[in-house]
N, C-alpha and C positions, 0 to 999 in steps of 0.2 A: 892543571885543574881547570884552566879556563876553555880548553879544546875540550874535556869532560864536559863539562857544563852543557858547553855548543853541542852535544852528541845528544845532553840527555833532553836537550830542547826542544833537538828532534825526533827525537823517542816519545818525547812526550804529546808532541805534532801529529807521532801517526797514531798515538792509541786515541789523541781528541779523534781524531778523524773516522777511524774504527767506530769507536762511538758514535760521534754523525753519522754514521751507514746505519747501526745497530739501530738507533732511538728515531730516526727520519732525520735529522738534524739536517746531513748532507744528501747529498745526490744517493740515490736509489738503486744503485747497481752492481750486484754482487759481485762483478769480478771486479769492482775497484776497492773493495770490501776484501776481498783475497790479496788485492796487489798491497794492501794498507797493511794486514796482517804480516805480511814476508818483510815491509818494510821494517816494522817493525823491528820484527826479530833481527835483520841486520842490522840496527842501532842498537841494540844491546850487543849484539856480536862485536862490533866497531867499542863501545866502551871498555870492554871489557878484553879485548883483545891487542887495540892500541890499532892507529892509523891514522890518515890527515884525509880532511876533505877536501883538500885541494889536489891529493894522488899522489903527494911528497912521503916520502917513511920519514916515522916517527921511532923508528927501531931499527934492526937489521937482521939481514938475515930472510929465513924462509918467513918469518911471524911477519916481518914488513912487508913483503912479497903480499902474502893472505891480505893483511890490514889494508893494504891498496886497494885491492880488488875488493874487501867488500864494502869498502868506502864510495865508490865507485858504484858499483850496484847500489848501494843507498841511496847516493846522487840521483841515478837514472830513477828511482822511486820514485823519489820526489817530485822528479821533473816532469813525472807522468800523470801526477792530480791535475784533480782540474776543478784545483782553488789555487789561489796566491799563500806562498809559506816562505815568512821572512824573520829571523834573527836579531834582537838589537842587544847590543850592550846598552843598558842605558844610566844615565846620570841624570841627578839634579832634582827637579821636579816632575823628571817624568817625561819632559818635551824635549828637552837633547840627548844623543846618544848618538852612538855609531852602530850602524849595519853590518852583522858580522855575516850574514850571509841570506840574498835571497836570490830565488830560484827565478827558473828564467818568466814565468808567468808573473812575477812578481815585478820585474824590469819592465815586461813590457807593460803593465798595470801604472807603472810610474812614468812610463816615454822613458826610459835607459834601453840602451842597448846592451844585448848579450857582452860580459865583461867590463860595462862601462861601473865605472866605483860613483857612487852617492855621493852626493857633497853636502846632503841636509840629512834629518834625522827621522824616522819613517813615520811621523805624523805628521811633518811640515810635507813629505812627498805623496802621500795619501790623499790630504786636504788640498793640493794642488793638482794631483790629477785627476779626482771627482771632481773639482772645480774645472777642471778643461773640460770635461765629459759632459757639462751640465746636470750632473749628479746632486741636487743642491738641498734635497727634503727630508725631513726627521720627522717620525711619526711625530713629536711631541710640538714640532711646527717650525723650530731652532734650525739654526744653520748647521749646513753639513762640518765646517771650520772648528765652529766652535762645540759639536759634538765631540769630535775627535780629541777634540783637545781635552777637555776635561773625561772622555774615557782611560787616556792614557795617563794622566794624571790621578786618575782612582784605582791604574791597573800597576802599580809597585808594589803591592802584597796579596791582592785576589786577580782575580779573573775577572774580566769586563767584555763586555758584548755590546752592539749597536747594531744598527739600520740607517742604511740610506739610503734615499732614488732617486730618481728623476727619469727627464724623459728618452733620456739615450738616444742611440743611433739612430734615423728614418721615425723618429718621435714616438717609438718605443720606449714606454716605460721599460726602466732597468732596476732591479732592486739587487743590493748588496750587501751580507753579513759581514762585521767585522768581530772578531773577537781576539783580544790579549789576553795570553797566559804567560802570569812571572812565573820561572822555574828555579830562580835562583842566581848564587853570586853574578846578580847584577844583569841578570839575562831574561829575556822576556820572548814570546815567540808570540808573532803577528799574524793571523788569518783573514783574509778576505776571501769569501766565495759569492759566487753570481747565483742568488735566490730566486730569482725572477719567474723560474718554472716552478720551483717549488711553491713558491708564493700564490702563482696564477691558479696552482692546483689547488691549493689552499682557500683559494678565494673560488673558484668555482664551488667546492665541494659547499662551501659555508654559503654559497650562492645556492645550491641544491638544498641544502639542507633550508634553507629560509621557506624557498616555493612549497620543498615538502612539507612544513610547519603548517603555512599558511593553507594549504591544500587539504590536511589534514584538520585543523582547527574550523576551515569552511566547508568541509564536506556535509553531501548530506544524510550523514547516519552518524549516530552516536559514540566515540571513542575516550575509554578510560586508562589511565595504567594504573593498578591496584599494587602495592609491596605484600609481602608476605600477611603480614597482620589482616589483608584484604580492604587497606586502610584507600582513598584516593591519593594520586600523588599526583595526575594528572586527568587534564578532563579537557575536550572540545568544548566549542558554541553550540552546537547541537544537542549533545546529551544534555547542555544547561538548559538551554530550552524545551527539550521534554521533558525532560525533569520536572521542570518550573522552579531553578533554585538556582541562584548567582553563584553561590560562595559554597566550596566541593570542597574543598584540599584538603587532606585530612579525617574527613567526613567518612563513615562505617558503610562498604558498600552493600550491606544487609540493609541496613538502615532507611537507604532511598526507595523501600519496596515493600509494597503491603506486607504484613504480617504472614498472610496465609502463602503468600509466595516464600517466603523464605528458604523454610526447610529444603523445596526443592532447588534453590538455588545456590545451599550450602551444598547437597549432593554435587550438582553440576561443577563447582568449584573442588570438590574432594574428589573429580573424577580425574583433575591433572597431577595425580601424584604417578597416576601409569601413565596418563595420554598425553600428548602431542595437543590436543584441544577436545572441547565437549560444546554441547548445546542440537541443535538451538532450545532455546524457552520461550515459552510466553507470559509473560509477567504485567502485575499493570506497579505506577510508581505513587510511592505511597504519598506525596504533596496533593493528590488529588485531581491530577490534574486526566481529563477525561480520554484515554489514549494505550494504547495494546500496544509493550516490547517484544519482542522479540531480542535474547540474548545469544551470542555465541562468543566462546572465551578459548584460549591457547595461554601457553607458557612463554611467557616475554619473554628477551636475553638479560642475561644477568647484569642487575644496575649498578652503580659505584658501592664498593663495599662489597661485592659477593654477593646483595639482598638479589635475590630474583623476584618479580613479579609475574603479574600474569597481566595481558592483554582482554578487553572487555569491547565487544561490537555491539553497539544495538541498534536496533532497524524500527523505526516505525510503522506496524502491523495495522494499525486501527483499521484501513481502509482494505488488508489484507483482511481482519476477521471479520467487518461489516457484508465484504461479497461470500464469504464462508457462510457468512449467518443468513444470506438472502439466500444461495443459494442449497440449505439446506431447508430451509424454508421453501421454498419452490420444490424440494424432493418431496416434502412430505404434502405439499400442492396433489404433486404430480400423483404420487402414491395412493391419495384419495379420489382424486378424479378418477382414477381407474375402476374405483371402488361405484364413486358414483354415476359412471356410465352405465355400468353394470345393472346395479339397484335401480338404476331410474329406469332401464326396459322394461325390465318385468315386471317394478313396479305403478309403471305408467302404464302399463297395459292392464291391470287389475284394476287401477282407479279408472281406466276409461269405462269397463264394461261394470263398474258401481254407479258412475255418477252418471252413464246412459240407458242404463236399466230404469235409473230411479227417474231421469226424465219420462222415458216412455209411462213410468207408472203413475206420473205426476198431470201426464196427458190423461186419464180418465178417472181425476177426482178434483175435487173445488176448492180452491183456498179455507173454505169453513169447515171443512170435514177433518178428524185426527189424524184421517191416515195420510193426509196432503201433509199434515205439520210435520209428522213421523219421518215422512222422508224427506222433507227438507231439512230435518235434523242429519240423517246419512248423508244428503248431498252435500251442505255445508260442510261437514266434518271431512268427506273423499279431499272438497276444494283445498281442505285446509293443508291436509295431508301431499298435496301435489304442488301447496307453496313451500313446503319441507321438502320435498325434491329440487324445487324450483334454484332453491336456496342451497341447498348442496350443490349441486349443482355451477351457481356461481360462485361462490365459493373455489370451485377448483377450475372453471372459466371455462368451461364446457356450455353453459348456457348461452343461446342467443336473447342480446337484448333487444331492449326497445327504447335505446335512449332519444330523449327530445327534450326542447328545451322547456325549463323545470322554472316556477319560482316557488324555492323555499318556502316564505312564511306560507302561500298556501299550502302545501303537503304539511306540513308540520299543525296545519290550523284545523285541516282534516282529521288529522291522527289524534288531535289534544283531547277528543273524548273516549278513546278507545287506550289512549295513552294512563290516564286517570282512574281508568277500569283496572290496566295493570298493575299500574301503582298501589292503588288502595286506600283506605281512609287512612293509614299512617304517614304517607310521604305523599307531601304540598310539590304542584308541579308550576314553577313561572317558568314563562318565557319571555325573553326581551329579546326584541328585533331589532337589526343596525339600519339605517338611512343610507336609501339610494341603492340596495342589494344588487349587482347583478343578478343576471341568470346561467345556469350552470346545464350541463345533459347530462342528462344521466334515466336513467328505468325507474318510474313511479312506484311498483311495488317493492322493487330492490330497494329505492332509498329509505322506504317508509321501513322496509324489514333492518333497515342498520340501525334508527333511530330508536327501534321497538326494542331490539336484541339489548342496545345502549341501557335503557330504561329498564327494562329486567334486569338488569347484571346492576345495576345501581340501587333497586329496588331490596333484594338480596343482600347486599352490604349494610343494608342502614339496620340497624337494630333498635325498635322503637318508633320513636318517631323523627322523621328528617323530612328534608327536604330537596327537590329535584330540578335545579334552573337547567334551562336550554337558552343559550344566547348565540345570536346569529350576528353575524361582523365579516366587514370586506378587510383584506388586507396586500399589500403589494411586494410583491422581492424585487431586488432589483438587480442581483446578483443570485448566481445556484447556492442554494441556503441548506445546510443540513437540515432534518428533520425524524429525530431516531433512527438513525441509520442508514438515511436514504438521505437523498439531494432534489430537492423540487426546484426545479427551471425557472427561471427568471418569470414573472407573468403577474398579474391579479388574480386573486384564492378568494370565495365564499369558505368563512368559516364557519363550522359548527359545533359551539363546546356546548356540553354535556359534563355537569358539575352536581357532583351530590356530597351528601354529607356523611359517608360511610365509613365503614374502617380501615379504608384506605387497604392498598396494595400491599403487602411485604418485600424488599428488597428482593429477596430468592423464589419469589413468586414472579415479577414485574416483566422479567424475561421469556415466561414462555407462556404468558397469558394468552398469545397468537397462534397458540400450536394445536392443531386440531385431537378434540378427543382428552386434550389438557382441563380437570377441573377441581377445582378446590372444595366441591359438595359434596354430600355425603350421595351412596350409593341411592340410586335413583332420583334423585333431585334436580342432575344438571347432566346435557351431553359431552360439555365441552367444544361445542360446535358453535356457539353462538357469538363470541368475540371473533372465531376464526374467519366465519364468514363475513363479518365485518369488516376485520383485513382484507378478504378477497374480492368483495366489494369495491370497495375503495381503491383497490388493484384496479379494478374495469373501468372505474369511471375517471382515472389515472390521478386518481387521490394520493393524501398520505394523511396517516394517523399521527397522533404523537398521544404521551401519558403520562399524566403529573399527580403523583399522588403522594399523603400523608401519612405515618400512621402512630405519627407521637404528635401531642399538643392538639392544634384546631385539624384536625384530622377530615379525608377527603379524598375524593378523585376527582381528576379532569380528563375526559378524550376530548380533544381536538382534530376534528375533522377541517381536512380541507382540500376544495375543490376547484377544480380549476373555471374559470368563470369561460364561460360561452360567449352570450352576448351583453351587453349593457344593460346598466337599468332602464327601463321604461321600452323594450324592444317590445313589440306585440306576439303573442303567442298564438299558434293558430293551432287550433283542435282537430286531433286525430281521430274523431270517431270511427268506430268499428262501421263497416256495411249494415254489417245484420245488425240491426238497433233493436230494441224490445220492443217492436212497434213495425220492425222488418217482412215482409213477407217472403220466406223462404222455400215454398211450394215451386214446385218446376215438374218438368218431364224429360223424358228419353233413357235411352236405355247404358245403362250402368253395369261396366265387369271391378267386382269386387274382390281383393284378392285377400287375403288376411291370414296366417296360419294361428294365432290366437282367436279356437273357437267364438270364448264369449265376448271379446270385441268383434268378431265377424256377425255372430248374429243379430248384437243392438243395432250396428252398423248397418245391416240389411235393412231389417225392420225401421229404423228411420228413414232411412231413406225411401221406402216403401212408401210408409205413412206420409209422405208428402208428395206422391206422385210419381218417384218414378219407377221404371223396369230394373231389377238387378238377377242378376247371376253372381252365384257368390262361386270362388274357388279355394280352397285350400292352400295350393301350393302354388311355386311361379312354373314348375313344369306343367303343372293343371290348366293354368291361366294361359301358356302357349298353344296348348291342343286345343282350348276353346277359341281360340284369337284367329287359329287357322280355317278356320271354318265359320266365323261370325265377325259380324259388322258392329261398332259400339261407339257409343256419340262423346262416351267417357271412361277411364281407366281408375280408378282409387286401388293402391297397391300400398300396402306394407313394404318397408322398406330390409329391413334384416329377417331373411327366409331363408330354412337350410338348401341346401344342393343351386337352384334361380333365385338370385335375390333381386332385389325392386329395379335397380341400374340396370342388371342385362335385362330384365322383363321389358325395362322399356325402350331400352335402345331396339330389341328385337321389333317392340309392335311398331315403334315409329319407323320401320322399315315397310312394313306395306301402306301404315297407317301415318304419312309424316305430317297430317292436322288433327292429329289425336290430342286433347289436351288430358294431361295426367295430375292428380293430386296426390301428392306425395304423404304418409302416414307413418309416424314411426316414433317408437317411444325413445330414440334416442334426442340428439338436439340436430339444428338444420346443419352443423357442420358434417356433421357425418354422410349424408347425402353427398355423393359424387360429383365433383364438382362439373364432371364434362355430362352430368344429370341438369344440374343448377341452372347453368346456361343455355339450355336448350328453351327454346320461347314454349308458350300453354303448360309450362310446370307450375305447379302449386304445393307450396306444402302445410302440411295442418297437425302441428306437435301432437302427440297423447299426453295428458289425459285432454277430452276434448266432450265437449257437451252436445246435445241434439241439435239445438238450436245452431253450433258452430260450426259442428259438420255439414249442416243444409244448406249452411249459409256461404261456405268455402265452395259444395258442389256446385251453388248457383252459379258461382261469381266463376268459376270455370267454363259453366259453358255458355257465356251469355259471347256473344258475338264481340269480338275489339271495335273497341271504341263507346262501347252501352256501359254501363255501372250504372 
């Protein structure tokens, strides 16, 4: 019975062992996992068939013969692990006993030699040769000695396990598994294997998985893991922080996200019942906090329990949808400006030959007479109509300015009775002025046009009666400062609010107040053009807008304008007066080739020019104006600049080949960008926008041909 016992000890030696390959327990290598297997089965062959493990028969006969041999083969099994597998009979409390058999890994683990018999009991030879080995540490802090001792002492009717280390060979940490299994009458089987790799793997991977934690918890984009219910079970520092909410776990991830996002966010999650993953989205989170997700979600691996979840990424978009929104803003820029290049030729060219016609006619009648008023009614009204150009124009940044340096309160103190005319006897206009304003550049009638458009669009909103402050204040960033959607640069800002007492903006309105052609009026009331050119304004003068408005309770809007400051307070400003003053004498001589394909701007333009002295020849076309240039001598060139088949550039690059002291004035109902630039820099070029008056025209021709260095 007691050689059974020993057989089934180690039977039961190789199926722990099995198991350690099976579960990770032991070493990792399938053929020691086969070699365990076969041992196996020869210990049960060996029980059940009879035999001695020392190679003696237990029978006779051919059954002895077998029983040897596979006693024998069992032996070499054994002998081939590579763990320590030892045998006791034990008595008493546990701690004495006799070694009924251990293998040779096991001898040399104690310093015996192959064959040498034990004289102690296998925890007294264990605790002494981790004690040689300086093997001396217990997770729990306890001596290696007295671990053992009290393992084998708990290990008479269960199974017991331990750990110990220390620094081993070459001061290589060494870690080692012990475990005792009682089998029975009085028999107990000892394993010690060397963990050390398994351990080190152990500890890297839990080293990996830490960085990966941390890497994941610190990254910069959002990550959730949701369970089935779509409930949170996990969340980074990021998503907390877009979010704007500590405390997730738990928490419905519908829940975190406006209302109106929902629905599509439950589609997106109903998408992985076939996919692999879904998204992206753009969502905003319902804490309020001011900021554009972007979601993309996949099928996590399945978590403890079978539950699977899903995986949840989200990206911080804001700064993604702010360039979307600039730049679709800029398309519909660009999309108008095209519009306005167009409208502004032909119709700059109409108001030139209105508002020079009406000079000419204003030349032979008296300020007292009706028909002097008559048309200064039509000329007024052409001017007005070519600052509606003017303003389109900038608007889509086609126009050339004329920025200089500017002080507010005066332009604003100019406007304040033209401003009050708009307004009307309903809506009260104050203004309050800040102390010490800089000065700012910017185009006088473009600014006066942004504060004008302001005060309409404020004047409209009020219903009744209200009220209209304009308050001016310096202000400093000291860092790049959002400013709806844009970032204004570090600097000092001249501000300009603009505050009335209306009915304020509606949320689903607020967003596309800037969009050209966008209006909230009834059909013929408004263009839609007049906040946009505001925007595009403030574009030039590399402003930025912002917009605060009411429209529940003390209800209202604010624009905030602001500009970027030029020079200091108290700078001197020096006056750009025009040449031709009202007082200018614009009469001259010599002789003049006229080129113009718009008849009735060619003939005002003759005839003025006429009317003050000098010779012209007018031509039609630029191929007309070459035949005449080959054959005539001319002191000056005035050419329209867009002409079919010869346009104004080759006209004149050609005359300045016989003629390279020709000075030329350049005409053109577009803006001065469009003149060629290798035109531009050529010295005696001038140019003179359309629509353009008598008096301006005379006064452009003078100033071309008066000799360099006279003005």
């Amino acid at each position: 019975m007691r050689r059974n016992a020993i057989l089934i000890a180690l039977w039961v030696t190789g199926m722990a062992a099995v198991g350690g390959v099976l579960y990770g327990a032991g070493t990792n290598t399938i053929a020691l996992a086969v070699t365990l297997a076969v041992m196996t089965a020869l210990g049960l062959f060996v029980l059940f068939t009879g035999g001695s493990l020392g190679g003696g028969p237990i029978g006779a006969g051919a059954g002895a013969a077998r029983a040897a041999a596979n006693t024998a083969a069992l032996r070499q099994a054994l002998e081939h692990l590579d763990e320590a597998v030892g045998v006791e009979e034990v008595s008493g409390d546990g701690l004495s006993g006799k070694p009924r058999y251990l293998d040779p890994l096991f001898l040399q683990l104690c310093g015996l030699e192959p064959g040498e018999e034990p004289t102690e009991a296998v925890p007294a030879l264990l605790a002494k040769a981790f004690s040689d080995a300086g093997i001396s540490e217990m997770p729990d802090g306890g001596s290696v000695p007295s671990g053992i001792e009290a393992a084998a002492k708990a290990a008479l009717n269960e199974a017991r396990s331990l750990e110990v280390s220390g620094p081993g060979p070459r001061n290589d940490a060494k870690r080692y598994q012990i475990q005792i299994v009682p089998v029975g009458e009085g028999l107990r089987v000892w394993r010690v294997r060397d963990v050390t790799d398994v351990r080190r793997s152990e500890d890297k991977a839990r080293d990996r998985l830490a960085v990966l934690s941390r890497a994941l918890e610190n990254a910069p984009f959002g990550l959730l893991l949701l369970d089935r219910d779509r409930l949170v079970r996990e969340v980074n520092a990021s998503f907390r922080q877009l979010i704007g909410r500590d405390s997730l776990n738990g928490a419905s991830f519908l829940d975190l996200f406006k209302e109106e996002d929902r629905p599509a966010i439950t589609a997106m999650l109903d998408e992985l019942e076939n996919r692999r993953a879904a998204g992206p989205l753009d969502v905003s989170p319902e804490s309020g906090q001011e900021v554009s997700l972007t979601l993309h979600v996949s099928r996590s691996a399945e978590t403890r329990g079978g539950n699977g979840g899903m995986l949840v990424y989200v990206l911080d978009a804001t700064e993604r949808k702010r360039l979307e929104m600039q730049f679709a803003q800029s398309q519909k820029m660009q999309a108008l400006g095209q519009l306005a290049g167009g409208v502004a030729h032909d119709f700059n060219n109409m108001l030139t030959a209105i508002i020079g016609f009406c000079d000419l006619v204003l030349q032979r009648h008296h300020q007292g007479e009706q028909t002097f008023a008559d048309v200064m009614q039509i000329t007024q009204n052409a001017k007005r109509a070519a600052r509606l150009v003017r303003q389109l124009l900038a608007f889509s940044r086609q126009q050339p300015l004329q920025p200089r340096l500017t002080n507010v309160t005066d332009i604003l103190a100019e406007i304040s009775s033209l401003l009050r005319r708009v307004l009307g006897e309903r809506v009260t206009l104050k203004m309050t002025h800040g102390r010490d304003l800089g000065l700012i550049k910017a185009d006088h009638s473009q600014l006066e046009q942004v504060v004008i458009n302001l005060a309409v669009n404020a004047r409209d909103a009020i219903d009744g009666f209200g009220e209209l402050n304009i308050e001016t204040s310096m202000v400093e960033f000291t860092a790049p400062t959002p400013l709806s959607g844009e970032t204004a640069p570090p600097g000092r800002y001249l501000v300009i609010a603009v505050i009335d007492t209306g009915a304020g903006i509606p949320d689903q309105v607020r967003s596309r107040i800037f969009d050209p052609f966008f209006t909230t009026k009834g059909i013929g009331e408004g263009t839609g053009l007049g906040l946009s050119m505001v925007y595009g304004s403030l574009q030039q003068m590399g402003g930025f807008i912002t917009v605060d408005s009411r429209t529940e309770g003390e209800t209202g809007t604010t624009f905030r304008l602001y500009i970027p400051e030029a020079a200091p307070h108290g700078t001197e400003i020096q006056d750009d007066l025009s040449a031709a003053g009202p007082e200018s004498d614009v009469t001259g001589g010599g002789e003049i080739l006229l080129v113009e394909d718009e008849d009735p701007v060619r003939l005002f333009s003759a005839r003025a020019l006429r009317s003050k002295g000098y010779v012209v020849t007018e031509a039609r076309t630029g191929a007309a104006a070459l035949e005449i240039l080959a054959e005539n001598k001319f002191d000056l060139l005035v050419t329209d600049m867009m002409m079919p088949e010869v346009d104004g550039a080759t006209l004149i690059k050609t005359a300045r080949k016989d003629m390279p002291d020709l000075p030329v004035v350049c005409i053109s109902g577009y803006t001065q960008e469009a003149v060629a630039k290798e035109i531009t820099a050529l010295p005696k070029v001038y140019f003179l926008p359309k629509p353009f008056s008598l008096k301006q025209l005379a006064g452009k021709v003078k100033a071309a041909l008066q000799p360099e260095g006279q003005g």
